[in-house]
Backbone bond lengths (Angstrom), bond angles and torsions (degrees), N, CA, C in turn:
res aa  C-N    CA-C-N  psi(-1)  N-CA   C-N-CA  omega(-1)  CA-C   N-CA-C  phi
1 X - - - 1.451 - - 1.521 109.15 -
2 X 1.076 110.07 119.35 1.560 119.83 161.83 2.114 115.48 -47.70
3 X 1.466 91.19 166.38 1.391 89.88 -170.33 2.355 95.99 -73.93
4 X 1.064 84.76 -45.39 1.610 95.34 179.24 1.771 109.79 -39.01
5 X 1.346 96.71 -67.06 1.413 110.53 166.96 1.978 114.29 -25.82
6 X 0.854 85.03 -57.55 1.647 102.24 -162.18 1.627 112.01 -66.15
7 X 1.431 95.76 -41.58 1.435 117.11 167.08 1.616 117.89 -56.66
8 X 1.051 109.30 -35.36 1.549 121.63 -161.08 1.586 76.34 -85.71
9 X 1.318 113.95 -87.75 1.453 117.98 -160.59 1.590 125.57 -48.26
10 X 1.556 112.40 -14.86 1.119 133.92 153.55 1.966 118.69 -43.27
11 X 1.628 86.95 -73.17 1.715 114.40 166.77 1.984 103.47 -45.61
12 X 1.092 116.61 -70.05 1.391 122.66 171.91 1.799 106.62 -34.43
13 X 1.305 133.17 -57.38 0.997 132.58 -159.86 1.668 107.20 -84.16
14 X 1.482 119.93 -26.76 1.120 105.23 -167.01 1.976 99.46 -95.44
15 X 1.002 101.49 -7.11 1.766 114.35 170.39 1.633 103.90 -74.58
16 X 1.352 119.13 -49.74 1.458 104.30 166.74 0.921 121.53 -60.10
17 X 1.577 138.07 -47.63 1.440 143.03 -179.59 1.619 110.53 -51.94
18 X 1.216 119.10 -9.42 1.647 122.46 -150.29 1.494 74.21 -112.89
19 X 1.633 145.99 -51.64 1.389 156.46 -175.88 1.178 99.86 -53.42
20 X 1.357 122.32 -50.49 1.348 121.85 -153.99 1.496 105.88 -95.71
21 X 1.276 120.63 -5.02 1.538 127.41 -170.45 1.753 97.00 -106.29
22 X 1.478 110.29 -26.57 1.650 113.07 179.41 1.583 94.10 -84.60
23 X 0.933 136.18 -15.08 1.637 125.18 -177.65 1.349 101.38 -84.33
24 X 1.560 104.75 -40.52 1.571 89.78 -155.69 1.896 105.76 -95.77
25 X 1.344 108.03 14.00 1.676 126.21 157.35 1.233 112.63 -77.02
26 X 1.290 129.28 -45.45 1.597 153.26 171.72 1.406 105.14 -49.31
27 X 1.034 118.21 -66.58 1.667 125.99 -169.30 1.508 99.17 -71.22
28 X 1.795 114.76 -33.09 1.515 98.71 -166.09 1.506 107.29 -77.89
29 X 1.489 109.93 -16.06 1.356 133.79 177.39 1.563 102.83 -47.84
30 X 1.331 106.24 -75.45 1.931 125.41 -172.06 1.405 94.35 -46.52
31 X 1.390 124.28 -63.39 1.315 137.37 -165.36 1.534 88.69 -32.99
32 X 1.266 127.87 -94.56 1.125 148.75 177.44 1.295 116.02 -20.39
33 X 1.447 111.58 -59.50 1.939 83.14 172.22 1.608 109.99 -105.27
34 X 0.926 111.24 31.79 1.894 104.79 140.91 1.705 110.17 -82.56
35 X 1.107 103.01 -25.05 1.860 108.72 171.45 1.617 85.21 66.05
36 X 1.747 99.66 -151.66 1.197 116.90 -168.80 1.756 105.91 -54.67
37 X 1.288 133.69 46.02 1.139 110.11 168.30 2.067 93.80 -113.79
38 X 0.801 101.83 -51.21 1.472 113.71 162.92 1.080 111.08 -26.16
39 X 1.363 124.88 -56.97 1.789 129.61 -163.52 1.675 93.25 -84.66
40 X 1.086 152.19 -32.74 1.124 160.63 168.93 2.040 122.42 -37.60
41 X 1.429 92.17 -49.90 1.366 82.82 174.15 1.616 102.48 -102.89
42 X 1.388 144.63 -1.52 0.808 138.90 159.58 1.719 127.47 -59.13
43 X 1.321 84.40 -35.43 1.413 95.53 -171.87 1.994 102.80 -76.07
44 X 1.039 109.82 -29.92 1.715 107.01 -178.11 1.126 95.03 -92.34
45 X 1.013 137.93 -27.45 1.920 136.26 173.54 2.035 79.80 -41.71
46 X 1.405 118.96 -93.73 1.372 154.30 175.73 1.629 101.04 -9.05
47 X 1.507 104.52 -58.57 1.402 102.74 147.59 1.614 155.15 -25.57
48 X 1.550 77.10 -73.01 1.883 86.49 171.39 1.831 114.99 -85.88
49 X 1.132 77.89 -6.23 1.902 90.01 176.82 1.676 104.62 -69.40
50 X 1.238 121.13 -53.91 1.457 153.17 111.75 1.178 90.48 49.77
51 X 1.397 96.63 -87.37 1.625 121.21 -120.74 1.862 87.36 -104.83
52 X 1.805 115.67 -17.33 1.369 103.70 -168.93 1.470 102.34 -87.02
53 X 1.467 119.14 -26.42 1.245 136.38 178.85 1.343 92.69 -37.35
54 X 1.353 118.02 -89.05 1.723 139.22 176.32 1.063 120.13 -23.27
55 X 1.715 125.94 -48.87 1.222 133.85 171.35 1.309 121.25 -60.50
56 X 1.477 109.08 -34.73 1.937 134.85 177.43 1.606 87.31 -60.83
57 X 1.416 131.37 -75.88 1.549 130.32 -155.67 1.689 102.63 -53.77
58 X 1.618 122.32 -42.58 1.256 103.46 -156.86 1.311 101.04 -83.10
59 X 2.323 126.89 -7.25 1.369 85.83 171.46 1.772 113.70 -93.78
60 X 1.019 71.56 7.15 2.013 85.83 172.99 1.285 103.91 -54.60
61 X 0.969 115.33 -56.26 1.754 131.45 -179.93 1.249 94.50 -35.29
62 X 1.788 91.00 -102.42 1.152 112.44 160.21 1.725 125.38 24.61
63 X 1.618 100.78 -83.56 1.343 123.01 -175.84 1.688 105.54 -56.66
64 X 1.438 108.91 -44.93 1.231 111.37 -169.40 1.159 128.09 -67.69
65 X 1.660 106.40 -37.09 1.462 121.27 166.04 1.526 125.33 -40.88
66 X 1.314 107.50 -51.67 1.914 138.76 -169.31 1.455 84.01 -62.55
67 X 1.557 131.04 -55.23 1.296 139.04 -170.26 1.325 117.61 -53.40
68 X 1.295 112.67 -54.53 1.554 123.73 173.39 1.398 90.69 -60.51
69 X 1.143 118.60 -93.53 1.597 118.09 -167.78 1.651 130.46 -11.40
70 X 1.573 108.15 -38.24 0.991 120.20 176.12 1.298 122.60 -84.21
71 X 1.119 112.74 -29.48 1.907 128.27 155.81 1.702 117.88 -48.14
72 X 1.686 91.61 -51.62 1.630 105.16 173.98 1.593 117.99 -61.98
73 X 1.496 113.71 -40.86 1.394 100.09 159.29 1.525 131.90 -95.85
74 X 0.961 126.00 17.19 1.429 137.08 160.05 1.564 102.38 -78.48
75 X 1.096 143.13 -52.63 1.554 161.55 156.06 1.136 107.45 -12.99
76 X 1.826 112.67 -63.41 1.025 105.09 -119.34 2.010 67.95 -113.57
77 X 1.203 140.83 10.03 1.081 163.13 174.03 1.561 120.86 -89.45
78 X 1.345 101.62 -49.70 1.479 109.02 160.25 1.613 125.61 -58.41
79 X 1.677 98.40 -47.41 1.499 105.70 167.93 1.012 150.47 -92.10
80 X 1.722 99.43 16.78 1.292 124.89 153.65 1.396 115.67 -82.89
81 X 1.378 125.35 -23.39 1.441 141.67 -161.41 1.369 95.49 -93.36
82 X 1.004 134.35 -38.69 1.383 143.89 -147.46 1.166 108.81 -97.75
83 X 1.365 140.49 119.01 1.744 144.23 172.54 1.256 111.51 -60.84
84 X 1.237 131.22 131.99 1.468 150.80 -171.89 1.517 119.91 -57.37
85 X 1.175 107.40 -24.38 1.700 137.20 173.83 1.466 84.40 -67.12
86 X 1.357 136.51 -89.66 1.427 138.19 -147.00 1.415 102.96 -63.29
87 X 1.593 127.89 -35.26 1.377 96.20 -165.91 1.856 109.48 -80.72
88 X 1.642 114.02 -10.61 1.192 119.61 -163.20 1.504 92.95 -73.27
89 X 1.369 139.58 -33.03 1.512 147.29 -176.24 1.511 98.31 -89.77
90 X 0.834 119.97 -6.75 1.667 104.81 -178.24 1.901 101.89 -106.39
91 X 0.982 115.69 -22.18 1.619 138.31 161.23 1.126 96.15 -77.94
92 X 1.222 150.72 -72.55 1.462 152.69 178.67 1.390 97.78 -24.10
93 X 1.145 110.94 -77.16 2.005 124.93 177.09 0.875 111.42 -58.04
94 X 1.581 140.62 2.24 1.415 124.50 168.20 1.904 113.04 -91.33
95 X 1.661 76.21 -45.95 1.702 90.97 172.98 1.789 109.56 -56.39
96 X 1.138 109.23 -49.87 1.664 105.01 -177.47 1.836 114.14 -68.33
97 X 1.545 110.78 -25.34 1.625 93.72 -165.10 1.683 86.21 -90.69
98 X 1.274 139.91 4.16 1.478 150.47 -156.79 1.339 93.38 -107.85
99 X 1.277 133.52 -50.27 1.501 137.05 -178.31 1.711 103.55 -81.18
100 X 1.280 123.91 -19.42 1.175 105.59 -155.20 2.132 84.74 -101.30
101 X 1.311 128.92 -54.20 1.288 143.86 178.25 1.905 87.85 -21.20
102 X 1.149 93.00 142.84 1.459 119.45 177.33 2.202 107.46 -76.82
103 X 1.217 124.05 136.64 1.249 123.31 -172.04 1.441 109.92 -91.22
């Protein structure tokens, strides 16, 4: 980019910023004398926004719980399946490659 270039697009950018700073005086303007009618639906927007947040965590929960649970019986399924010999050597090998691994 040339110095001209830069200048121009410079000029261009600070003319939008000057647009975009008179709009958003304008609106804060209206805002203002509607007074409390403005703050009114914002505030129950804020509300139910609120309340979806809350509703989101418990099926979060929810979801998470079913998740574990289903881990817990897959587990506990395997080690019913599984001969008592293998898991004591497979514990055996955890403890030894765990002691032996560098800290």
């Amino acid at each position: 980019m040339t110095a001209n270039e830069m200048q121009a697009e410079l000029a261009r950018l600070r003319a939008r910023v000057r647009e975009l700073d008179s709009r958003k005086a304008g609106g804060h303007r209206q805002s203002q004398d509607n007074g409390e009618q403005a703050e009114k639906p914002s505030s129950k927007r804020a509300q139910s926004d609120a309340g979806d947040h809350s509703l989101h965590g418990l099926f979060h929960e929810a979801e998470i719980s079913s998740h574990r649970q289903e881990l817990v019986d897959v587990l506990e399924e395997e080690i019913k399946d599984t001969r008592p010999m293998t898991l004591l050597v497979v514990f055996a090998l955890g403890i030894l490659i765990g002691r032996l691994l560098p800290r």
